[in-house]
Structures are given as structure tokens and as C-alpha cells.
N, C-alpha and C positions, 0 to 999 in steps of 0.2 A: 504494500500500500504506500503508494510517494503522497510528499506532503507539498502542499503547492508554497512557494517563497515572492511575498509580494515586496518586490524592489522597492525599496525605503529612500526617496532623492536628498541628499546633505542639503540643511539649510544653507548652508555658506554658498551654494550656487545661486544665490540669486545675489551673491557682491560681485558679479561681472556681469549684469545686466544692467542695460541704460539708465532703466527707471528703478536702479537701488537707492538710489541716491534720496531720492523722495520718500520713500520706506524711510529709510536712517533719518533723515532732520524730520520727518513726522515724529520719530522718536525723540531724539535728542532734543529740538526745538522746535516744539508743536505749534506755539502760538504764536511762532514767529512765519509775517505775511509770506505767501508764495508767490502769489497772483494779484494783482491789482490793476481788473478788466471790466467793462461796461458800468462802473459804480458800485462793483463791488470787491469787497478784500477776502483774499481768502486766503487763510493759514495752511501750514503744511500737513497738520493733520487732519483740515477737511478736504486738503487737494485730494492724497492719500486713500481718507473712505471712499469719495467720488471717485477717484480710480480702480478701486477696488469693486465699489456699486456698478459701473462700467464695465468692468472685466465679468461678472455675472451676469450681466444684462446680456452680453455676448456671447458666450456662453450659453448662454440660455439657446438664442437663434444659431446654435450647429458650429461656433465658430473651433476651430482644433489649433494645434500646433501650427506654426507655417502660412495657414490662410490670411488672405489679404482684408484689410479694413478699409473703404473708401471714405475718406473723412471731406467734404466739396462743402469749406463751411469760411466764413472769411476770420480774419484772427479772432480770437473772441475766447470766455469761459466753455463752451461748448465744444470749439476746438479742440483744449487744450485738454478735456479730461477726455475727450472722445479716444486722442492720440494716446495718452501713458492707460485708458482702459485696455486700449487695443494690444499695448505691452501688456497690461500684466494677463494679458488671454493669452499670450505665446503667438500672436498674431503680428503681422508686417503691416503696419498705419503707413498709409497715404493719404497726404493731404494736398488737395486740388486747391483749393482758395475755391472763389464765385465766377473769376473772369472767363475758365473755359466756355467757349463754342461748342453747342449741340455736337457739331461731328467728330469734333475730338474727344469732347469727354465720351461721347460712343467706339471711341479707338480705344484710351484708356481703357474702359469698363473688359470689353471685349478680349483685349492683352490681361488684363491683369483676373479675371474672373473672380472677384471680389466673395467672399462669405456674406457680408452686412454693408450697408449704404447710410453714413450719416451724410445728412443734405440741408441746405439750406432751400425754403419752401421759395424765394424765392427764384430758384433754377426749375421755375414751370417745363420750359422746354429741355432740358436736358431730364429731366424725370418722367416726360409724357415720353420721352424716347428709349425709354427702359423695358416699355414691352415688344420695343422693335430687334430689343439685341437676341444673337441666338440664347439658347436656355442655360448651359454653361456660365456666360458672360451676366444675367441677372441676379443680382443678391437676393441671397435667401430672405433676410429683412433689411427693412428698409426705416430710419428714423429721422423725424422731420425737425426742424430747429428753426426758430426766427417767424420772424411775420411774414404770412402771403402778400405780394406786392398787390396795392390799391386795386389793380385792373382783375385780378381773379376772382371770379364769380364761384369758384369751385376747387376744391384741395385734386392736382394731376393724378391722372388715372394712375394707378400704381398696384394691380391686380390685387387687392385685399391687403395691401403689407402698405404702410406708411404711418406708425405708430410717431408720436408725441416724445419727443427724444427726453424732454426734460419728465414728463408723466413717467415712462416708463423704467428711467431712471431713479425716482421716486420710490417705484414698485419694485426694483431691485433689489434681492437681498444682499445683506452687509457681509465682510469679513472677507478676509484675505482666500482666493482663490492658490488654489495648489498649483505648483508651475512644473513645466520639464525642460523651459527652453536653455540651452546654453549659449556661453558667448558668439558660438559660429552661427548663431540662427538669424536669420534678418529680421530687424526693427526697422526700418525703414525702406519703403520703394520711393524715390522721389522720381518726379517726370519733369524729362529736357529734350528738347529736340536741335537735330542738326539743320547745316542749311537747307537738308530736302524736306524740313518740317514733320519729318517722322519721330512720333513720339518712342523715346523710349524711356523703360523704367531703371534708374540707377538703385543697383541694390546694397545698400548699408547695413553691415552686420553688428551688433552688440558690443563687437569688440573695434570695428572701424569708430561707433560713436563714441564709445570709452576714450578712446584714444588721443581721438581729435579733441573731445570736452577737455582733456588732461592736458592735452598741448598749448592748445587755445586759453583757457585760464591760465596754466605756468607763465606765457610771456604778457596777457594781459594783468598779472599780481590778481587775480580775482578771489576774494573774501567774502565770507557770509554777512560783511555789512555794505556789502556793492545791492545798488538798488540801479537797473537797466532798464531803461523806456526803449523798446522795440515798435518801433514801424512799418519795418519791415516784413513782406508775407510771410506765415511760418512754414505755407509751401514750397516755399523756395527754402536750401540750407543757410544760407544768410540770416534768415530769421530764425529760422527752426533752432540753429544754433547760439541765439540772445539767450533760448528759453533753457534748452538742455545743459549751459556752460553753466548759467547763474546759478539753474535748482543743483547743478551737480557741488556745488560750490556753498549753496545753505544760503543764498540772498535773494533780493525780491526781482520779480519780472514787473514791470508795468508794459500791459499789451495793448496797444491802441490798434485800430482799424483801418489806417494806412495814415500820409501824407497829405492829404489834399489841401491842409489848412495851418499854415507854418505857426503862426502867432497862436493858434492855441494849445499845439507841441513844446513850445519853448515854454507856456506859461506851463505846462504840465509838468515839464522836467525843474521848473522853480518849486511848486507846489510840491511834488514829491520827492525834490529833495536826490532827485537822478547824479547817479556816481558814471554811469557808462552809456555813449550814447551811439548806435552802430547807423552810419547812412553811405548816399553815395554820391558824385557830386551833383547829381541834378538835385539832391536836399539839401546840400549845402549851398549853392547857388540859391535855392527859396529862401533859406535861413538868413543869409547876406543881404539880400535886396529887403528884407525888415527892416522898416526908420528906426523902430524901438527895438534891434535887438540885443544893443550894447546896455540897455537898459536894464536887462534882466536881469534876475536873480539866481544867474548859476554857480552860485562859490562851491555848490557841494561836486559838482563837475569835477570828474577824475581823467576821465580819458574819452575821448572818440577813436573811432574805426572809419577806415575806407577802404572796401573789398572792387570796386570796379575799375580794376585797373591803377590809374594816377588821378590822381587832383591836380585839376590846374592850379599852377607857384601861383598865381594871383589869392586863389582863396585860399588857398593853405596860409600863407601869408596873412589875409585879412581875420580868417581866424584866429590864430598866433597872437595877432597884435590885439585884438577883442579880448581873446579867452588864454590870458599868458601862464594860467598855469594849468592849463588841461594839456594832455599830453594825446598827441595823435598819431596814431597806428594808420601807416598806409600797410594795405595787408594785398593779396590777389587769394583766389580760390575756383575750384572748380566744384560742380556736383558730384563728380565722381570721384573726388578725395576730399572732397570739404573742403578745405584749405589746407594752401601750399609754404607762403612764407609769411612774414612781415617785415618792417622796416621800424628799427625802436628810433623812438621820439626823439632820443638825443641825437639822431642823423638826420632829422624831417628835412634839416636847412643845410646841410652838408652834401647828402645826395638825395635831392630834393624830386628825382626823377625815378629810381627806385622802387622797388615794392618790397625790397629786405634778401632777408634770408632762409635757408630755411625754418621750417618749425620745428620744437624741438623732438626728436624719436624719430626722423626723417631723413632723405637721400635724395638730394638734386642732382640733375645734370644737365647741358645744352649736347643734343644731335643732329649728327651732318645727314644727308639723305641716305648716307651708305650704310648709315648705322654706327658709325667711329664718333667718337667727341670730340665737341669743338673747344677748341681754345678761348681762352679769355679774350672776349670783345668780337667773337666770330657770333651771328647769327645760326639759326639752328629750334630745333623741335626741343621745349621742356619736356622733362622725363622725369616721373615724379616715384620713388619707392619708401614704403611705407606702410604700415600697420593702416594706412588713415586711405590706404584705395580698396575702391569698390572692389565686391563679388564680381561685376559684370552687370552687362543689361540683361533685364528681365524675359525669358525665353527670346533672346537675341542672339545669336549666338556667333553669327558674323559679324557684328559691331563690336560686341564684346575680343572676338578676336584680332581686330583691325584696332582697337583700343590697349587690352591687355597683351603684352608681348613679355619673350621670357628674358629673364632680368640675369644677374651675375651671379646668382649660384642654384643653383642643379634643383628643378622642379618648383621655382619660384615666378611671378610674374610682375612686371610692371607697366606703371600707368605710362601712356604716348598723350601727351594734352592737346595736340593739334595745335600747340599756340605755342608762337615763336617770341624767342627771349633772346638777350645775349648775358653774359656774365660776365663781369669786371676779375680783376686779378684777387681779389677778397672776396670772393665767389656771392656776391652779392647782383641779384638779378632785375633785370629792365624789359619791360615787355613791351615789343615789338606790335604784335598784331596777331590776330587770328591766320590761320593761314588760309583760309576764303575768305579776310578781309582787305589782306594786300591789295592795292591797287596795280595794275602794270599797264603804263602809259608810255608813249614815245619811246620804248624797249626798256624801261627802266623800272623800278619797282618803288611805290609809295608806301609809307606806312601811315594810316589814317589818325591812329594815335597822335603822332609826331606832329601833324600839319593842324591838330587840333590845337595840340597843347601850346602852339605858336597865335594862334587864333585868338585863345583865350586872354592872352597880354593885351590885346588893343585896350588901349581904354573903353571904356562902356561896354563892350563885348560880358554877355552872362556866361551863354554858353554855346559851343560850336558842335556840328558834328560833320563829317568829313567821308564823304561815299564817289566811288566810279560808276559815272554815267555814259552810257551811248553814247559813241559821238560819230559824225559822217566822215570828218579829217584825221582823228588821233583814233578810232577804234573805242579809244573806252579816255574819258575826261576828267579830271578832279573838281569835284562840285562840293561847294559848303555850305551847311546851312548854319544861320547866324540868329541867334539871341540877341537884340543890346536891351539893354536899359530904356526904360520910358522916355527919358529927358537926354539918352546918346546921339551924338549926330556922326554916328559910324558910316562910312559907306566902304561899297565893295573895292574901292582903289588902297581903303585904309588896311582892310585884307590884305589884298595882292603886296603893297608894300612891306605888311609886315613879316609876309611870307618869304618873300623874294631876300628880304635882308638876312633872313638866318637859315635857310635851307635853298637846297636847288632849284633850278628853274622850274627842274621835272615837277616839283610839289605845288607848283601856286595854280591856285585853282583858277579854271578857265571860267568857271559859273558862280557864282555867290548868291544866295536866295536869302531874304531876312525874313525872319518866321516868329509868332506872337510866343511861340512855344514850340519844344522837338516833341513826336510823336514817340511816348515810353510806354513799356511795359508794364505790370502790377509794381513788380520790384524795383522800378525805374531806371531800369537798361532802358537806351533809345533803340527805337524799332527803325534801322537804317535802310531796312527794305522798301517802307513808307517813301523815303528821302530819291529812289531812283526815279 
């Protein structure tokens, strides 16, 4: 007669998972705020239960190890316990934000075949289009969040499944849910598309977030009395990473809804008293063009970030001289490593062009097309190795191969970024450009970065962006589009000269458009496809 042995899993496996950290300061410092979103504060030990109430509610509707959560909700309380519930269900949270398009979010759904659907009710049509996708591809349940927009006479068709996220929540039972997942298991699918606009899922495993959160707070000094106003989506890693560095860290998120309204973001970060502020420079430009923004009350201001690349020397400058003792992190990142380097504060005005070095527990390098490395000041393809890169795209498995290549020791892989750097003799790196961004004009090669960040010096100039257009005589043209200031009296000759004095002929743009505003993303990348 055998006796059946039910495998008993060590608690200590849940200190390599993302969302331990909220576990721990719900213990250690329960009443100390986690969250402070749409009006309300929420401590570590009710993010905690809420995550826990979350992880049963899922549960509940079939969710297993491994299965996908589609979280299509804009930043907010709902988001955020939607996501760490989805952890603690041993599930892979993705979060869409509200901006997708019906056919994509029908791509998404479809690639990713989701277990559960938290939705915001006002994405009518990407929810009426849920009984179009094949059977696979629709969530088992479906939970609705936020108010239906004025125009709907009716909650979208949703074949019997569109339950009351916050109600059934309510209905949830309490207490920590048993877990199996380990560090290799995926905690996050994030979605990026290339220039063919095909979506794909970047997959982040437990131990990629761990990594990154450890990296990223060691060189930002972050402390359980750093208090972060995020703006930023938390579908994009930019944001998602304000939320997972600070709770990994024991301090407060403030999650605002995005950017659209500068002067009531800065009175926020007075109000609450913000230590860390992450943007990029289309926010910093809003920030600047404020009459009263030297007015305010940011003494408790510790430091800003910039992930998009460089800041134009103009505002970096103009902050500096505003805000002289915040310290500011030019950083670069991608989705499929988080982030790559930074540059510390003590060099902002030394190499002022820079995005740093690497991070720390990480391996840079620039390559040539043969695959050899380049030398100091030689252009060439970043190559990122690191605990902090992706699994791979999400049943992609030729991107993922054309991305992932095998690295310098035996059955290991590393990340290709597609984006071209050079590196100075202090291995300290300068980004070039996308390599579908390059320009090639008159047999010669532009870099759009470069011709911006000359752009951005004219006097009254806010902000530039810099694309190749059609042309009958050159094949393909350098066209800018120009920001000034309300009361600038810039024109396009003040361009071309400023251009012409510091770079080559090849870069002065043959076109100059001035424009009330660039056409951006949610995250506030400029949408340069707009710009052809």
C-alpha cells in the first residue's frame, strides 16, 4: 500500500518574486502610504489585502500558473491592484493603458489569449469586438472599471461575462493565496511594436524585474522615504517601473492619469511633498514654458529622470538653474531590458550629450555589422547582456531570434537593441539613432537626434523633431518640424543657420514646418511617422 507525499513549497520562495516586496512593508510598515491615486491613500497593508482579494477573484475565473491577465485600464487604483493581483495568481499582467485601437487591441487579445479581461467601460468598441475574436483568444471573465462614456445607452455586448471589477472585488475572499511561481516565471508581457507596426509581447520574468528594480534604485539612492509622482503610463516600462522600484524600496507612489495639465502636476509634487520625478522632454518643455514654475514649492525634490534618449542642453540647463539642487539622471532604456544605462548628475554639464553608463549587474558593448566590436568613438549596434533582458517575444519566435543572439559564453544569449551608439574611451555611451531612423541623403547619413538637439538652441525654439521626407531631386530630404514659443519670432532661415554653423551641409534641413505642437504618443515619444 504507497502513501501518496503532497509536495510542501518553502515559504522563502516567494522572496524572489516581484510583488515580495509589498508582502514585506505590508508587514514591516503597514500604515505607511503605498499608493496615493484618484483621492485616495492607500497603505501597504490595504494594497496587500487588495492584492491578495485580486489574486482570488482570479482565481476564482480559471486563472492557473503562467496564464495571461489583460489589465486595458488607464493608470489609476484599479490598475495597480489589478496588476500585483495578477502576480500573486502566478499569472503574467499586461497592461494596455485606454489609447489602443479596436484592431490592435484584437491582435493583442488574439497573440496573447488572455485567462481574465480587466477593462475600462469606456473601451465600448474594443469590448463589443471581443465576441469577434476566435474562442481561444476571449477571456474566460471579463471585469468592468470606471464610468461608461456619456454616449452609451447600454453596458457592450460581452456574452454574459462583464462583472463590476470593484463589486466583485468586494465579494472576494480574503487571505493570502498559495503560490508555485518561481523567479523564471513571467510577471510581465509588455506590448511594442516595430517599424512594420506589429505588435509584439516583450516577456519579463521575476527575476528580469528583480533585477532591474535593484539596479535602478542602487544608482537612483532610493529609500523608503522617497515619495514618486508618476505620469507616466504604467503600460509602458517607464512607468510601470516608478511603481515597482519605489514599493520595492518601502516608499510612496503618487499615480496621476497622465500629463495633459502641467501646472496642476507641479502643484501636486509641492503638495505631496515628491522626492522623484521621472519624464521626458516633451514634459519638461510643458514644465518650462510655466510663468509660475520657479514659483513653486519643490524643496523636497531629490532627483528627476530622462529615459528618451537626450535633453536638449537648453532645458537641462534651464532646469539646473531653476531647480539647483535636484539632481538629474539622463538615463536610455528599452522594453526589452528595461533599462540600459544612466549618466550621474555630477556629469549632466560635463558630458552633457551622454546617457551614462552602464547599470549596475550589466555588460555593454558597440557592434560593427560583422559582428566584431567597435572601438571607442566608432559607431555600431548597442548590445546589451544582463540578468535585466527579456525571455523573448511572446510566441514570436523569429523576432525573438533576430533580437536574442548568442552572447560570450557557451548556451547564453544577448540582447541586439537595433539602436546605434558610439562609446567614448570611458566607455560611456551616446546614442546615435534608431537604425530605421537614420536619414540617408545626398549618399550620406543623418542622424535625426543630432540635427534636433542643434535645433533646440535657437532661441525660442521649444521643441524640434527631425524626419526624411520624399523628395523629387535628393530621393529622400531632411524636414523639421519646429515648436517656438508664443511670443518667438523664429523662422526657418534661423534653423538652417543654426544648422549649417555646427554640422554639415548634408544635415540642414531642406523643409522646416512650425507646428502649434508635435504629434506624441500616450508616453510622449513623438509619433515621427505623423511628421512624413
Amino acid at each position: 500500500m504507497s502513501t501518496q507525499h503532497t509536495a510542501r513549497r518553502d515559504p522563502r520562495s516567494d522572496r524572489f518574486l516581484i510583488d515580495s516586496a509589498l508582502r514585506s512593508f505590508a508587514a514591516s510598515r503597514p500604515d505607511h502610504a503605498a499608493l496615493v491615486a484618484e483621492g485616495r491613500r492607500i497603505t501597504y497593508r490595504e494594497l496587500d489585502a487588495l492584492a491578495d482579494r485580486c489574486a482570488a477573484l482570479f482565481r476564482e475565473a480559471g486563472v492557473q500558473r503562467g496564464d495571461r491577465a489583460m489589465i486595458a485600464l488607464d493608470n489609476g487604483v484599479d490598475a495597480v491592484v489589478a496588476y500585483y493581483g495578477a502576480l500573486r495568481a502566478d499569472a503574467a499582467p499586461s497592461l494596455l493603458g485606454t489609447a489602443m485601437r479596436p484592431r490592435r487591441f484584437g491582435q493583442v487579445m488574439a497573440l496573447a489569449e488572455p485567462r481574465v479581461l480587466v477593462a475600462a467601460r469606456s473601451l465600448r468598441d474594443c469590448l463589443a469586438a471581443l465576441a469577434e475574436l476566435p474562442p481561444g483568444a476571449r477571456p474566460a471573465a471579463t471585469f468592468l472599471s470606471g464610468a461608461a462614456p456619456p454616449a452609451a445607452t447600454a453596458a457592450p455586448p460581452l456574452d454574459g461575462h462583464g462583472r463590476d471589477f470593484q463589486e466583485a472585488l468586494a465579494a472576494a475572499p480574503a487571505g493570502a493565496p498559495e503560490r508555485r511561481a518561481i523567479e523564471l516565471d513571467l510577471a510581465t508581457l509588455c506590448w511594442t511594436s516595430g517599424s512594420t507596426g506589429e505588435s509584439k509581447g516583450v516577456m519579463l520574468t521575476h527575476q528580469n524585474l528583480r533585477n532591474s528594480t535593484a539596479a535602478i534604485g542602487a544608482y537612483l539612492e532610493h529609500t523608503a522615504d522617497d515619495v514618486i509622482l508618476c505620469v507616466l503610463p504604467l503600460s509602458h516600462t517607464y512607468g510601470l517601473f516608478q511603481l515597482l522600484v519605489t514599493h520595492n524600496f518601502g516608499g510612496t507612489v503618487v499615480l496621476e492619469r497622465g500629463f495633459s495639465m502641467p501646472w496642476p502636476i507641479v502643484q501636486k509634487m509641492a503638495e505631496e511633498r515628491v522626492t522623484g520625478f521621472a519624464g521626458v522632454p516633451t514634459i519638461f518643455a510643458s514644465m518650462l514654458s510655466l510663468k509660475n514654475f520657479a514659483k513653486a514649492d519643490l524643496s523636497a525634490l531629490r532627483y528627476m529622470t530622462n529615459a528618451a534618449y537626450g535633453l536638449p542642453a537648453p532645458q537641462l540647463l534651464r532646469l539646473r538653474e531653476l531647480l539647483p539642487n535636484v539632481a538629474f539622471y539622463a538615463m536610455y532604456g528599452q522594453t526589452e531590458c528595461t533599462r540600459v544605462c544612466y549618466l550621474p548628475p555630477s556629469l549632466s554639464l560635463e558630458r552633457p550629450s551622454s546617457v551614462g553608463i552602464a547599470m549596475p549587474n550589466e555588460e555593454l558593448w558597440i557592434e560593427r555589422e560583422d559582428g566584431t566590436r567597435a572601438e571607442p568613438g566608432e559607431v555600431g549596434e548597442l548590445v546589451v547582456r544582463g540578468p535585466n533582458v527579456m525571455r523573448g517575444y511572446f510566441r514570436n519566435p523569429e523576432a525573438t531570434a533576430r533580437a536574442l543572439r548568442p552572447g560570450p559564453l557557451p548556451g547564453e544569449v544577448v540582447l541586439h537593441t537595433g539602436d546605434l551608439f558610439k562609446m567614448d574611451e570611458d566607455r560611456y555611451l551616446y546614442f546615435v539613432a534608431r537604425k530605421d531612423d537614420i536619414i540617408k541623403t545626398r549618399g550620406e547619413k543623418v542622424s535625426p537626434l543630432e540635427v534636433e538637439s542643434v535645433i533646440c538652441k535657437v532661441p525660442g525654439v521649444v521643441e524640434a523633431a527631425v524626419v526624411g521626407v520624399p523628395d523629387q531631386v535628393l530621393g529622400v530630404a531632411v524636414k523639421a518640424a519646429v515648436v517656438k514659443a508664443p511670443d518667438a519670432a523664429v523662422t526657418a532661415d534661423d534653423v538652417r543657420k543654426k544648422v549649417r554653423a555646427e554640422l554639415d551641409e548634408v544635415a540642414v534641413p531642406k523643409f522646416v514646418e512650425f507646428m502649434e505642437s508635435l504629434p506624441k504618443t500616450a508616453s510622449g515619444k513623438v509619433k515621427k511617422s505623423e511628421l512624413i
